[in-house]
SERO-437183 format. One record per residue (C-alpha): z, y, x. Coordinates in steps of 0.001 Angstrom, whole numbers, plus 524288, in hexadecimal, padded with zeros to 5 digits. Example, Ala and Ser with C-alpha at 12.3 -4.5 7.8 and 13.67 -1.06 7.14 Angstrom:
2
<rec z="81E78" y="7EE6C" x="8300C"/>
<rec z="81BE4" y="7FBDC" x="83566"/>
This chain:
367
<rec z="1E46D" y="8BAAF" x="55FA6"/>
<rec z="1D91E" y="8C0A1" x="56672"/>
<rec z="1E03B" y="8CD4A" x="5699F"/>
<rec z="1E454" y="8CFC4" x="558DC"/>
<rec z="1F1FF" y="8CEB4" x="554D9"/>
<rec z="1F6D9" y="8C2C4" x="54F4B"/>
<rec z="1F614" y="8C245" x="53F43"/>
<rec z="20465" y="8C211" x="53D0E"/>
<rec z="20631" y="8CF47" x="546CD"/>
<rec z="1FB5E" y="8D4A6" x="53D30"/>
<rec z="20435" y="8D0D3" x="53077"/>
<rec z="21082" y="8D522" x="53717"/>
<rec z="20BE9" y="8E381" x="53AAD"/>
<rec z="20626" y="8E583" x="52CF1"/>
<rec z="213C0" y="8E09E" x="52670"/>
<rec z="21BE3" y="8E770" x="52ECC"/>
<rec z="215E1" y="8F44F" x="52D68"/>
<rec z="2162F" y="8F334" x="51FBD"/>
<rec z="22320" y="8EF56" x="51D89"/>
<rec z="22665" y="8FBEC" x="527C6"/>
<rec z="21F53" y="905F1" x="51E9B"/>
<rec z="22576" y="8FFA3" x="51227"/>
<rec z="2324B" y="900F5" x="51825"/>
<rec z="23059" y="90D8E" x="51C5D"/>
<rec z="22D6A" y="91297" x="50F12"/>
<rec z="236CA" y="90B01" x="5087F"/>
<rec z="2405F" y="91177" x="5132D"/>
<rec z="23CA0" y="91D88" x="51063"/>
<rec z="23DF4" y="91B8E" x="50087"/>
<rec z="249F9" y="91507" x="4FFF1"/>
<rec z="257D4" y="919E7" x="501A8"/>
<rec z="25CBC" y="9105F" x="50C42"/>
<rec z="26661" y="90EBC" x="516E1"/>
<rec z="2657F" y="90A3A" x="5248D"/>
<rec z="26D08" y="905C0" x="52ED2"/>
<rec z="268CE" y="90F8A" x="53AA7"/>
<rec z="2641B" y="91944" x="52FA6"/>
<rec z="26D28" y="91A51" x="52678"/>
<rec z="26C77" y="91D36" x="516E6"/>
<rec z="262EA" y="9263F" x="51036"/>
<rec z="269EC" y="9311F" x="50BD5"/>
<rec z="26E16" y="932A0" x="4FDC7"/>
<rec z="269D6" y="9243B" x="4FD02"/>
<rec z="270AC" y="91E84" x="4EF80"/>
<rec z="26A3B" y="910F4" x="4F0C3"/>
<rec z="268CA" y="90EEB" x="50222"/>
<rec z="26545" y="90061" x="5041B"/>
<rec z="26587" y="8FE0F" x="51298"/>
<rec z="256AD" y="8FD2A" x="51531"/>
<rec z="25064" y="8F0D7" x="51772"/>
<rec z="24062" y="8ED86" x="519B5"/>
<rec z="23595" y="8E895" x="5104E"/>
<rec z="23965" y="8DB58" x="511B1"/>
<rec z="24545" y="8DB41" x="50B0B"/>
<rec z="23C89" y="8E0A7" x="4FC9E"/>
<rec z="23468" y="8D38A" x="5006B"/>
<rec z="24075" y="8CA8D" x="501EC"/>
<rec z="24B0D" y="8D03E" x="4F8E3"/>
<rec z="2498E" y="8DCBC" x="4F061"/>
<rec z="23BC1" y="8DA29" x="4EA67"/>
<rec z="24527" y="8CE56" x="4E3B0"/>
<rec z="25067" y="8D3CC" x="4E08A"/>
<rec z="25477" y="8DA6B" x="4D36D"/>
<rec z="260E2" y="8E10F" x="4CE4C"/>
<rec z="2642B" y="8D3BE" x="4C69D"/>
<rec z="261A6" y="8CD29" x="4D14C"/>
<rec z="25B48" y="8C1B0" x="4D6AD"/>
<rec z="2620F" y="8B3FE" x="4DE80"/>
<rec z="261A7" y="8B543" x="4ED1E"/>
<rec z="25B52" y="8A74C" x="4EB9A"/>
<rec z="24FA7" y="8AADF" x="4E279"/>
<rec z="24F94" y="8B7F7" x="4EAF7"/>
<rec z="24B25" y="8B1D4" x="4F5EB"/>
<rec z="24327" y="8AA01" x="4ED61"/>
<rec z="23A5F" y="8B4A1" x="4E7CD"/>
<rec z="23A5A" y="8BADA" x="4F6C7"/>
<rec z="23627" y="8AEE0" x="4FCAD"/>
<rec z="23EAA" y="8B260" x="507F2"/>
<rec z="24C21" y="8B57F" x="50ACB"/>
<rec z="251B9" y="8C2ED" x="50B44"/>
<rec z="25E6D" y="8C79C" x="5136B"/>
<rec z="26582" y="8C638" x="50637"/>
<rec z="2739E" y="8CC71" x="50D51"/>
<rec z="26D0E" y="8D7EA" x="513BB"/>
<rec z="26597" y="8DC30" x="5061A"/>
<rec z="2732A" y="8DCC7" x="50228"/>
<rec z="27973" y="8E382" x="50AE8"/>
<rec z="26F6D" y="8EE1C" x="50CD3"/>
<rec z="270DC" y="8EF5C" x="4FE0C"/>
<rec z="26508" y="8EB8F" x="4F866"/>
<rec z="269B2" y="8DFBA" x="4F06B"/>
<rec z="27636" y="8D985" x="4EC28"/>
<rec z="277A8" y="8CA9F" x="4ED8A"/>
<rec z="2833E" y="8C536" x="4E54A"/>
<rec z="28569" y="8B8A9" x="4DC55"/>
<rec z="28026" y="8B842" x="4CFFA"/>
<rec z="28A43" y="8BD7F" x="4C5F3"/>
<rec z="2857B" y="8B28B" x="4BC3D"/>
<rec z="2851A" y="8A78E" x="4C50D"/>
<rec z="29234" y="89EBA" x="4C1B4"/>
<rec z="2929C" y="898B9" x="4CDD4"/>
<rec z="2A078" y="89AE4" x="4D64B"/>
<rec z="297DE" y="89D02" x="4E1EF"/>
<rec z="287F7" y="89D98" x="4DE99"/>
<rec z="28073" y="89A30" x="4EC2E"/>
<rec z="27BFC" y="8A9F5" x="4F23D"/>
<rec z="26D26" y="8A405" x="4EF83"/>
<rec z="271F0" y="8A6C2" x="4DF7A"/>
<rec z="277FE" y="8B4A7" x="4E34E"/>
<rec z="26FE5" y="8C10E" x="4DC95"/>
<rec z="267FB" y="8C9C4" x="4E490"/>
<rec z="2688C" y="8D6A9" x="4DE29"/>
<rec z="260A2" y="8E418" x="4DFAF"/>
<rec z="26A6F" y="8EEC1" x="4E202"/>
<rec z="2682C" y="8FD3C" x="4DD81"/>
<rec z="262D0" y="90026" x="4ED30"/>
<rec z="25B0E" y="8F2B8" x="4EB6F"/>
<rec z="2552B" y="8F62B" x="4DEF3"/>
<rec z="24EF8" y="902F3" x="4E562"/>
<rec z="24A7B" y="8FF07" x="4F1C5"/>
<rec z="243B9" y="8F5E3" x="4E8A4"/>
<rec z="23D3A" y="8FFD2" x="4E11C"/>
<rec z="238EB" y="90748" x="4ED59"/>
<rec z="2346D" y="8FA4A" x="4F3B0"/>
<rec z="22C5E" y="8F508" x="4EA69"/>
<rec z="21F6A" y="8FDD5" x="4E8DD"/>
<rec z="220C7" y="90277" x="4F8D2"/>
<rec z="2172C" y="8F644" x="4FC17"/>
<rec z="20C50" y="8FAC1" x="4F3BC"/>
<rec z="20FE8" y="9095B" x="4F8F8"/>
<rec z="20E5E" y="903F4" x="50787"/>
<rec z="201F3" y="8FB02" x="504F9"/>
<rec z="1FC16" y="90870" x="4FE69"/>
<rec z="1FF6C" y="90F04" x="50E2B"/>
<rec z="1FA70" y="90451" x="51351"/>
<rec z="1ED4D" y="90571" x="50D1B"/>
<rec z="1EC25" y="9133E" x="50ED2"/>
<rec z="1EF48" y="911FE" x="51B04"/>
<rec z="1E831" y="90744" x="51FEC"/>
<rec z="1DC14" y="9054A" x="5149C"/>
<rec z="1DCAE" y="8FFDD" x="508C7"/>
<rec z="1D207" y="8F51C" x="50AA6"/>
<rec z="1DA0C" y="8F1EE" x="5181F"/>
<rec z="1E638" y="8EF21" x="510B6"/>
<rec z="1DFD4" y="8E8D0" x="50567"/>
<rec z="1D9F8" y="8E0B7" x="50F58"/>
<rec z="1E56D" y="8DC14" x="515CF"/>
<rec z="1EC6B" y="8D7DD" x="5093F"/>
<rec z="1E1E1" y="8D233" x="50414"/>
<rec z="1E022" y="8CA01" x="51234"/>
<rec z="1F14E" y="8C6A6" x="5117A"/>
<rec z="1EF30" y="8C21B" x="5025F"/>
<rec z="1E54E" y="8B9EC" x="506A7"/>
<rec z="1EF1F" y="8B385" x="5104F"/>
<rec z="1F965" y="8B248" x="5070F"/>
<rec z="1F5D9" y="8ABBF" x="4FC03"/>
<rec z="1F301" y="8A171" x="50561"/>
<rec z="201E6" y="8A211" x="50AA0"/>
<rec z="20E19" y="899B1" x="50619"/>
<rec z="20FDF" y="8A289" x="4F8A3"/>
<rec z="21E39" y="8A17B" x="4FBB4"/>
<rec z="21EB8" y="8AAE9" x="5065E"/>
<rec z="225CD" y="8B7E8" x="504D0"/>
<rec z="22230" y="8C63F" x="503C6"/>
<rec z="228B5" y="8C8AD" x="50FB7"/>
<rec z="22AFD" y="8C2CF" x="51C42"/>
<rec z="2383A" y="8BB51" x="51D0D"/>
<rec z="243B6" y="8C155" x="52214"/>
<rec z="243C7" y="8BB0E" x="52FD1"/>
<rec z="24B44" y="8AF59" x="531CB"/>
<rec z="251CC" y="8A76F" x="53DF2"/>
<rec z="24AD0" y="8A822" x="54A0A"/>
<rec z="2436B" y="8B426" x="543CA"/>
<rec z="23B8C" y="8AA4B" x="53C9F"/>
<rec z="2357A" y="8ADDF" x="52EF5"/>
<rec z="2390D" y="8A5E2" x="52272"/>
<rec z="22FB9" y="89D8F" x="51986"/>
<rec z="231C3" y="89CF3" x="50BFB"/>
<rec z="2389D" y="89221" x="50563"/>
<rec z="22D74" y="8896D" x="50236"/>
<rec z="23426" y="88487" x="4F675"/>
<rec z="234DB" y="8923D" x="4EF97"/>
<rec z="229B8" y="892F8" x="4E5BF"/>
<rec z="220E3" y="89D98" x="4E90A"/>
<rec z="22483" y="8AE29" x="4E591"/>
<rec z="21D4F" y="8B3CE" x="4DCA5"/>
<rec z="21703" y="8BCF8" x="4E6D6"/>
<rec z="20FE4" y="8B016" x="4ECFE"/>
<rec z="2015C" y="8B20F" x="4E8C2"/>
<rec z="20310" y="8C1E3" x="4E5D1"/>
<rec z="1F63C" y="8C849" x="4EBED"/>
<rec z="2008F" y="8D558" x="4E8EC"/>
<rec z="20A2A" y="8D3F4" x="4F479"/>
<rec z="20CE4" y="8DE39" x="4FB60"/>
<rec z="206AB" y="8DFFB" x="508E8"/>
<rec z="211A4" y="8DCF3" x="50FED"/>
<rec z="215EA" y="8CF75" x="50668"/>
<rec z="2058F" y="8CB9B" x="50B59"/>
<rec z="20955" y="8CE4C" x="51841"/>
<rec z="216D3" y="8C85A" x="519EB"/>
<rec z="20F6F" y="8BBF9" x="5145D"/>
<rec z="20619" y="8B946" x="51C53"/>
<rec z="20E13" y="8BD37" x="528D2"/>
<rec z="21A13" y="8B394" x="5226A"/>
<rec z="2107F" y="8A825" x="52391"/>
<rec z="20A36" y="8AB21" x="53164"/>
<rec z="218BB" y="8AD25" x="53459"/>
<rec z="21F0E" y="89FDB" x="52F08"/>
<rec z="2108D" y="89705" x="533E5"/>
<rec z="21542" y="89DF4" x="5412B"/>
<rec z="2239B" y="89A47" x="542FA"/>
<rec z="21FF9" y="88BAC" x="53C50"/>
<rec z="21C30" y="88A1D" x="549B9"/>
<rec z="222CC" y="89469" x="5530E"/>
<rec z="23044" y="893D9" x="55609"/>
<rec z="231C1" y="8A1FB" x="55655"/>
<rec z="22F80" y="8A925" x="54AD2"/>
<rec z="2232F" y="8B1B1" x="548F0"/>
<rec z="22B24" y="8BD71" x="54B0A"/>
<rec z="23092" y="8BC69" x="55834"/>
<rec z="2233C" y="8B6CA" x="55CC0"/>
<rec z="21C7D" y="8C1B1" x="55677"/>
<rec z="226E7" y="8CB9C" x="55A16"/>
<rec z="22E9D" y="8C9AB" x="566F5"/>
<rec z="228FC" y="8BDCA" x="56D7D"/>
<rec z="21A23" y="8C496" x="56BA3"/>
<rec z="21F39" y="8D074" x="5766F"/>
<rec z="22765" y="8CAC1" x="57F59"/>
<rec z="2233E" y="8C34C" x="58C24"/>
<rec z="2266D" y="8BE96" x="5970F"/>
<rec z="22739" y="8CB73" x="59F14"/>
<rec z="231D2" y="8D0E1" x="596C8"/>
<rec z="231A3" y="8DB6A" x="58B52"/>
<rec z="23E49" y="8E32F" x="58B74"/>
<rec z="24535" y="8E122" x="5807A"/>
<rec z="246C4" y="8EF9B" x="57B1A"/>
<rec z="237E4" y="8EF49" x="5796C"/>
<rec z="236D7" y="8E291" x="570B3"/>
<rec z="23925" y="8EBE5" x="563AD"/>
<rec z="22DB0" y="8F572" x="5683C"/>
<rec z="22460" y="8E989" x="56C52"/>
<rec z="2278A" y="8E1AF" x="55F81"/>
<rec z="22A60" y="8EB5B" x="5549D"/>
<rec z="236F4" y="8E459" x="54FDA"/>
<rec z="24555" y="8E818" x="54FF1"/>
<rec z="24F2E" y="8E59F" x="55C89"/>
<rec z="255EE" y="8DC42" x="5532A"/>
<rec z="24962" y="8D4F1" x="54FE9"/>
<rec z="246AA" y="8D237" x="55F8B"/>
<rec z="254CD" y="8CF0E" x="56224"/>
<rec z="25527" y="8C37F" x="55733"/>
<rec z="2471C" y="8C002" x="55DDC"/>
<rec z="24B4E" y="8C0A0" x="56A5B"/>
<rec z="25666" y="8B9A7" x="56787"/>
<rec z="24E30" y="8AD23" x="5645F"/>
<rec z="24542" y="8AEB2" x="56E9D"/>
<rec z="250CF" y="8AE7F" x="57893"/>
<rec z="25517" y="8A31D" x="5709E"/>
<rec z="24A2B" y="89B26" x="572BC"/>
<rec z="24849" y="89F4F" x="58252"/>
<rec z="23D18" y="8A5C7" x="57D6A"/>
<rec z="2415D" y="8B312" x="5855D"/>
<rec z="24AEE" y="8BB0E" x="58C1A"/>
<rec z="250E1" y="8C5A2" x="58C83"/>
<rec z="254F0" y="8CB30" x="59969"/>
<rec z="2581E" y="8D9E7" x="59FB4"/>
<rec z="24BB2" y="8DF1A" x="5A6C1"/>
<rec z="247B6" y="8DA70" x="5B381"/>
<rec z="24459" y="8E715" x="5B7CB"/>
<rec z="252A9" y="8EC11" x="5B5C6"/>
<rec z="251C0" y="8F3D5" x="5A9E2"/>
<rec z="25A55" y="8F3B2" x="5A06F"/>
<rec z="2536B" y="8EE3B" x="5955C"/>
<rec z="253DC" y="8DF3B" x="59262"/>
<rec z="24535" y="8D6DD" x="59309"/>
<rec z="2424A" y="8CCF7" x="58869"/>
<rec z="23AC0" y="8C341" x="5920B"/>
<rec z="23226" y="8B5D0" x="58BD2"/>
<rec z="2351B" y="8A9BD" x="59140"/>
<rec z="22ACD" y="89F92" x="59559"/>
<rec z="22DA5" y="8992B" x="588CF"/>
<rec z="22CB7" y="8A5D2" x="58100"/>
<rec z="21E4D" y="8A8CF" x="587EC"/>
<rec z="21AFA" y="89CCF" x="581C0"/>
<rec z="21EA5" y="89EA9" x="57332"/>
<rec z="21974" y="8AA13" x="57478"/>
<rec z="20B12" y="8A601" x="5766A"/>
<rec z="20EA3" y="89B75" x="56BED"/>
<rec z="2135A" y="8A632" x="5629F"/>
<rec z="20471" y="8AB91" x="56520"/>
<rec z="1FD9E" y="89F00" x="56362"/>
<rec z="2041D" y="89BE1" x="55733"/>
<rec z="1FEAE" y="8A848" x="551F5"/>
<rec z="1F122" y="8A5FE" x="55545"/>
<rec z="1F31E" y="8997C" x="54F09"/>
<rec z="1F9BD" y="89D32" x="54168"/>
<rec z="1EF87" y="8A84E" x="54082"/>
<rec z="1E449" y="89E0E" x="545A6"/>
<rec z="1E938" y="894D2" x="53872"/>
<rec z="1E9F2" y="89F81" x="52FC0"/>
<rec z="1DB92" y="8A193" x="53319"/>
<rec z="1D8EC" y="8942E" x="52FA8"/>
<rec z="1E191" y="89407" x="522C7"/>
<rec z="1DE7C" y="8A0FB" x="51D61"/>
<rec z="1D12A" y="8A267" x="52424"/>
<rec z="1CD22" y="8AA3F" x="52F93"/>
<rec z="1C7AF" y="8B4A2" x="5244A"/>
<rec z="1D569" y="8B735" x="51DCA"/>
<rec z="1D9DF" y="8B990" x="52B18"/>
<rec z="1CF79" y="8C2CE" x="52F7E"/>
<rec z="1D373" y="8CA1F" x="522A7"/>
<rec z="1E253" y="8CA6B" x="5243B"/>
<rec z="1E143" y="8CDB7" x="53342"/>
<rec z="1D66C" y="8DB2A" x="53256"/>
<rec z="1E06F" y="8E2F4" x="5280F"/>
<rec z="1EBD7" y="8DF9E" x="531A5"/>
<rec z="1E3D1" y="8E253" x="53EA5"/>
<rec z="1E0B5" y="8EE1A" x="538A4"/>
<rec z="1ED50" y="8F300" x="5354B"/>
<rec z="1F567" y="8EDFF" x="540DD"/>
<rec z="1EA57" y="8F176" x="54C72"/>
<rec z="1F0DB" y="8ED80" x="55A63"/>
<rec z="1FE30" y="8EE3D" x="5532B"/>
<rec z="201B9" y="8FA2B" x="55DDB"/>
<rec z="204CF" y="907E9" x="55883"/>
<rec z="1F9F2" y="91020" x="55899"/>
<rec z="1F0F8" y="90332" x="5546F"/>
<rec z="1F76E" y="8FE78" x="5498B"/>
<rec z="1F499" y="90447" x="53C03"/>
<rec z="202C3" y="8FDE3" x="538E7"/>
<rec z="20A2A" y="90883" x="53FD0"/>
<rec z="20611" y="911FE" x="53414"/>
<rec z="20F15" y="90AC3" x="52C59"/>
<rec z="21AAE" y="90AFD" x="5351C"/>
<rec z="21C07" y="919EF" x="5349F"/>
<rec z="22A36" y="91ADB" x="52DF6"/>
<rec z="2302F" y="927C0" x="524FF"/>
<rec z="23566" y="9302A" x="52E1C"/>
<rec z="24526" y="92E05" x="5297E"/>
<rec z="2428D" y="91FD9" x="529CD"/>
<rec z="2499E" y="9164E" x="533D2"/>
<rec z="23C92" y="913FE" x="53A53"/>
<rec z="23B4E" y="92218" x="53B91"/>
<rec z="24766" y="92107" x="54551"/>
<rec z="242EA" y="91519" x="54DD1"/>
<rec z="238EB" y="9117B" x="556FD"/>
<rec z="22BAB" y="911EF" x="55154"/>
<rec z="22480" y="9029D" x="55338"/>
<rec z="21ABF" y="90198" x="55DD3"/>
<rec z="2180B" y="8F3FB" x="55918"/>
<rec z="2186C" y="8EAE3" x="549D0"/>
<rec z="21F4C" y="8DF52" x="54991"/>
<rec z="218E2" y="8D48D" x="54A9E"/>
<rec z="21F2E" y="8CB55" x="54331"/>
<rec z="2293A" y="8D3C5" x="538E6"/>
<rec z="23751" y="8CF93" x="53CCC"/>
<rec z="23BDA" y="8D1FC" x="52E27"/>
<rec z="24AE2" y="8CF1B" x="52FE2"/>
<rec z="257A6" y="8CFA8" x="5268A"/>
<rec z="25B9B" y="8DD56" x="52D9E"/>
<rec z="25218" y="8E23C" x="521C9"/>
<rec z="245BF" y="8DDA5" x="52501"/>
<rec z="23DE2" y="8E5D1" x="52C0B"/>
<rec z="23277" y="8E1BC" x="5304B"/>
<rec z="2366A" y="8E54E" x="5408B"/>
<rec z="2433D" y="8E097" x="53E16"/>
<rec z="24A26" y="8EEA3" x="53CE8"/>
């Protein structure tokens, strides 16, 4: 890649610091309740507090009379973690009251709003044109203008039945297509999306052309394979050198272990810390994992043309630098309200680079 980082890195540091700031604000707006944090106080509606995704995938759908988890995940193009939306008391999901059936499948059940749904949504809503509006005072109007006017360009070109958001991950971490037999949302050809819908896009399609022919997914390539070597990385440092969650690695490194891809053993040297070690086989999908992305992007220069590259890859280089602290404009965005919950952890020293958006809430490190 002649010393740049790879296009989807580019996508993935843009997306995730934008979904950080939104959920930041939307933190900071919204009475909430966490597990480590607890409630806000004097709370009378305190959803347990998920990420952006879950607007993408669920609420943005979802009304007080409710809609059918089927045509839910219909409108959403993907599928949402229906139970946990429940649970952290955002929705209700229970049979239709005028269905006669004796048992109706859980596919005709209503999806309904609840009073804590209903304002999240209302706080939700207008926060993406509120963050794009930071974003181009921030980093230049004409930059940002620039950079979704280079992502539109992409993805009117793109299967119209992708979703705003990327997919909940899957098995083996991988990321979901759409059902090809769906007809197309609404949203398919709208040059209005938000920033983040353009984004998620174009990085869902490098994302699905890359595991059509990987057998890892895009995010443990991107993510956990990408740092470790031969040599040994201790495993305590994997969440500093990746920017996801301990949970994320484990499920990663639980394939990777799977497939003899790496090890984990205690430190030669005697210390007390366990070594995530590649194998010989691992070394090599490794360098496959970086060929295939010099070949995606190398297609994409020949489908789109080398031109609509150029143009989606100088807004991104410009706003993610050397993707380090200190280099990367990105880190502006990550700067949380100081009786937030990312006020009371580690700041990142590094973006994702792949999103591991799981059904914990989905954050874009896995959180």
């Amino acid at each position: 890649m002649d010393g740049r980082l790879p296009l989807p890195t580019l996508l993935s540091h843009a997306l995730v610091a934008f979904t950080i700031e939104f959920d930041n604000e939307a933190e900071h707006r919204i009475p909430h309740r966490t597990t480590d944090h607890g409630i806000t106080a004097g709370a009378l509606y305190a959803p347990w507090l998920v990420s952006m995704a879950m607007w993408f995938n669920c609420m943005r759908f979802v009304t007080a009379e409710g809609v059918t988890v089927l045509h839910l995940e219909h409108l959403a193009r993907t599928k949402t973690n229906l139970p946990g939306m429940d649970r952290w008391g955002y929705v209700t999901v229970q049979p239709d009251p005028s269905d006669s059936r004796l048992k109706p499948p859980r596919s005709a059940w209503l999806v309904r709003s609840t009073a804590a749904g209903r304002m999240v949504q209302q706080v939700w809503q207008p926060l993406f044109a509120v963050i794009e509006q930071r974003w181009e005072d921030r980093f230049g109007g004409i930059e940002i203008h620039s950079l979704r006017e280079a992502l539109q360009a992409i993805v009117v070109q793109l299967d119209p039945g992708l979703p705003d958001c990327l997919p909940i991950l899957g098995y083996g971490l991988l990321s979901r297509p759409p059902d090809p037999d769906l007809p197309p949302p609404e949203t398919a050809s709208n040059p209005d999306l938000p920033l983040p819908a353009l984004l998620a896009r174009v990085l869902l399609a490098f994302a699905l052309e890359f595991e059509r022919e990987s057998h890892l997914s895009l995010a443990i390539c991107a993510n956990i394979l990408r740092v470790l070597n031969e040599k040994g990385v201790r495993v305590r440092d994997l969440p500093i050198l990746t920017g996801v969650s301990k949970p994320s690695i484990s499920m990663a490194m639980g394939i990777l272990r799977k497939f003899r891809l790496a090890v984990v053993e205690k430190s030669s040297d005697g210390g007390p810390w366990q070594v995530a070690h590649l194998t010989p086989k691992g070394c090599e999908v490794q360098e496959t994992y970086r060929r295939f992305l010099q070949s995606i992007e190398s297609r994409w220069q020949s489908h789109f043309g080398n031109e609509a590259i150029r143009r989606l890859r100088e807004p991104l280089e410009l706003l993610v630098g050397s993707g380090e602290p200190g280099s990367c404009p990105l880190f502006e965005c990550l700067v949380p309200y100081s009786d937030g919950w990312r006020a009371l952890v580690r700041k990142p020293a590094a973006l994702p680079h792949y999103p591991m958006v799981l059904h914990r809430g989905g954050y874009p490190d896995g959180s």
